[in-house]
C-alpha positions as CSV (number, residue, x, y, z in Angstrom):
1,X,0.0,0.0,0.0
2,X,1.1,3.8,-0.4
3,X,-1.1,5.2,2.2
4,X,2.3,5.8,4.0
5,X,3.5,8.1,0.9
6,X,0.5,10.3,1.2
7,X,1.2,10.4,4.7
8,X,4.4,11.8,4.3
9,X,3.0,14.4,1.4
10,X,0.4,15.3,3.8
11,X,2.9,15.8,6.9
12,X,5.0,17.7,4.4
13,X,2.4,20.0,3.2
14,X,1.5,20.9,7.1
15,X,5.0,21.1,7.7
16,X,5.3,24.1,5.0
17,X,1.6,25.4,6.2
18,X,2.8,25.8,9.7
19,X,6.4,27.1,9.0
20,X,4.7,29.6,6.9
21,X,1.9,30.8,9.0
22,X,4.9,31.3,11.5
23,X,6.6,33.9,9.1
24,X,3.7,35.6,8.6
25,X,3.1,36.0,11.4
26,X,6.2,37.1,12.3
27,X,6.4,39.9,9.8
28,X,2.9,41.4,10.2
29,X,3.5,41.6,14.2
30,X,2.0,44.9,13.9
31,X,-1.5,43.4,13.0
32,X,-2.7,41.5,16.0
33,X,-5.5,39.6,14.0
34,X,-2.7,37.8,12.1
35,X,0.1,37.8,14.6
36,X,-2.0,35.8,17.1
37,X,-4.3,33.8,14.4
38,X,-1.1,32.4,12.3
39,X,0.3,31.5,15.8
40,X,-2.4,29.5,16.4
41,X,-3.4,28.3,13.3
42,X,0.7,26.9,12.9
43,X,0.4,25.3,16.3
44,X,-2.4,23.3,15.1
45,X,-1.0,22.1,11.8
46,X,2.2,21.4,13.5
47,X,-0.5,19.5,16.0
48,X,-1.3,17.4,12.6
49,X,2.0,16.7,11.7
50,X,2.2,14.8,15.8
51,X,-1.0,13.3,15.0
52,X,0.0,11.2,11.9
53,X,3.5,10.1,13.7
54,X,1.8,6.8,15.0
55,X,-0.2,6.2,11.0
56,X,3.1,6.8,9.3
57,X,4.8,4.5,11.6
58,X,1.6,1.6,11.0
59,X,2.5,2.1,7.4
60,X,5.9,1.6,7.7
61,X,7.2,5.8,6.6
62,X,8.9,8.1,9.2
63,X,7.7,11.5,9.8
64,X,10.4,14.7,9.2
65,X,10.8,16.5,12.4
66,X,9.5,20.2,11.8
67,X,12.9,22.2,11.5
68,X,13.0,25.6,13.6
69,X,12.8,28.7,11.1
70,X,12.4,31.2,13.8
71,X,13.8,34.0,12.9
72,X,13.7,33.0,9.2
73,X,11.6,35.1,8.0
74,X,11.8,35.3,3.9
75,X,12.6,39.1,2.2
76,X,9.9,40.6,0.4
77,X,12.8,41.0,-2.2
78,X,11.6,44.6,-2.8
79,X,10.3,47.2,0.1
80,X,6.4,47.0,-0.5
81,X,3.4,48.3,1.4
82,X,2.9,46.7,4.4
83,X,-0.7,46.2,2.9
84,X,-0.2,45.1,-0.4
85,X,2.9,42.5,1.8
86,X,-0.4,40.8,3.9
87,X,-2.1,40.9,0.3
88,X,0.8,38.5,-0.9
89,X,1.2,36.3,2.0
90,X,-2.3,35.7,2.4
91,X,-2.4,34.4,-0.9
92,X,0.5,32.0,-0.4
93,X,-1.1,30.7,2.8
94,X,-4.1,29.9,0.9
95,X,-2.1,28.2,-1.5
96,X,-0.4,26.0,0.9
97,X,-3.5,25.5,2.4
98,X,-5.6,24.6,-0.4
99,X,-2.2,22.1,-1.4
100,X,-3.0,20.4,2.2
101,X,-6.6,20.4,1.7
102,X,-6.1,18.3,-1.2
103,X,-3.6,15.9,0.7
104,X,-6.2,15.4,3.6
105,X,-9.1,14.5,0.9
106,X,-6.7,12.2,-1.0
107,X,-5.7,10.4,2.4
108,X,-9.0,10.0,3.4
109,X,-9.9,8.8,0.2
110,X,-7.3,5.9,1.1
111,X,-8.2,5.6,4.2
112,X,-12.3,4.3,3.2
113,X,-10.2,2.3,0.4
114,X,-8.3,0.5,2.8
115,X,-10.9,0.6,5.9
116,X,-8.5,2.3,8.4
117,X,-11.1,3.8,10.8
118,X,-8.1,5.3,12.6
119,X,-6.5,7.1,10.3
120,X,-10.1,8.5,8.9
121,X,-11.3,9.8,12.1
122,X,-8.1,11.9,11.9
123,X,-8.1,12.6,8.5
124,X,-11.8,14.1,9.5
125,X,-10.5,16.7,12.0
126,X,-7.3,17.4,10.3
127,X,-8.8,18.4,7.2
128,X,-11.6,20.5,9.2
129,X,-9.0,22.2,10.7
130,X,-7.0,23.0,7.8
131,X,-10.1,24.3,6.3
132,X,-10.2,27.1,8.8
133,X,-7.1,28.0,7.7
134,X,-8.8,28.4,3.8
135,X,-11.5,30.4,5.8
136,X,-9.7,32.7,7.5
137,X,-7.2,33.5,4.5
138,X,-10.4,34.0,2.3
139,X,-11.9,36.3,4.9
140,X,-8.9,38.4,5.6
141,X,-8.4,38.9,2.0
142,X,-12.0,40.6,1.0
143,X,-11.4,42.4,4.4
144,X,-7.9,43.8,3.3
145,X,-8.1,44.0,-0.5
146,X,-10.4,46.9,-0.8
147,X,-8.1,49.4,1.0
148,X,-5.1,47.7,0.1
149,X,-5.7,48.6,-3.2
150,X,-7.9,51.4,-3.4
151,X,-5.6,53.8,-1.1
């Protein structure tokens, strides 16, 4: 079986999530909303990553342990408006979350296949979780992009 591949896609694709929301985070300190929501929001993907440790392990993959990128953050690569920078990050987060989205449905997907009842109670509150994440990037969007780009 390949369950244990997707595993490890998925745990990589929460990995990235998490280390991302982190940055974000970390360079929109100013904004509270997103300083305290990508905190949260990284804790739990990272949560996700500990969560499929023991399936990985049934199906015979190991897990990556998250690497520390604090203090990491990535250069904008040109100064930019600190409204237009959310603009861009929000889309990427979305984008990494949509990419995990797709991992959890594939997994769970497997999961019926193979009638791992385990593994597809977690895939069920993983994915909800990460769809949160596609909430909350969607909402802050339409709430920023009108002054972002108007002003």
């Amino acid at each position: 079986m390949k369950i244990g591949l997707m595993i490890e896609q998925l745990a990589d694709s929460e990995r990235e999530l998490a280390d991302e929301l982190t940055q974000v985070g970390e360079r929109h300190a100013s904004d509270q909303d997103v300083f305290h929501l990508t905190k949260t929001l990284a804790k739990i993907e990272q949560g996700h990553i500990d969560a499929l440790a023991p399936h990985a392990e049934r199906y015979d993959v190991e897990l990556e342990r998250s690497a520390d990128h604090a203090g990491c953050a990535r250069p904008s690569g040109r100064r930019s408006e600190p409204a237009l920078l959310l603009l861009r990050d929000l889309r990427g987060l979305h984008l990494l979350a949509a990419g995990a989205s797709l991992d959890w449905t594939a997994l769970g997907q497997a999961a019926q296949a193979a009638d791992d009842r385990e593994l597809l109670e977690l895939v069920t509150t993983g994915h909800s979780q990460t769809l949160r994440t596609l909430k909350w990037t969607t909402y802050r969007l339409k709430e920023a992009a009108p002054q972002a780009l108007t002003s």
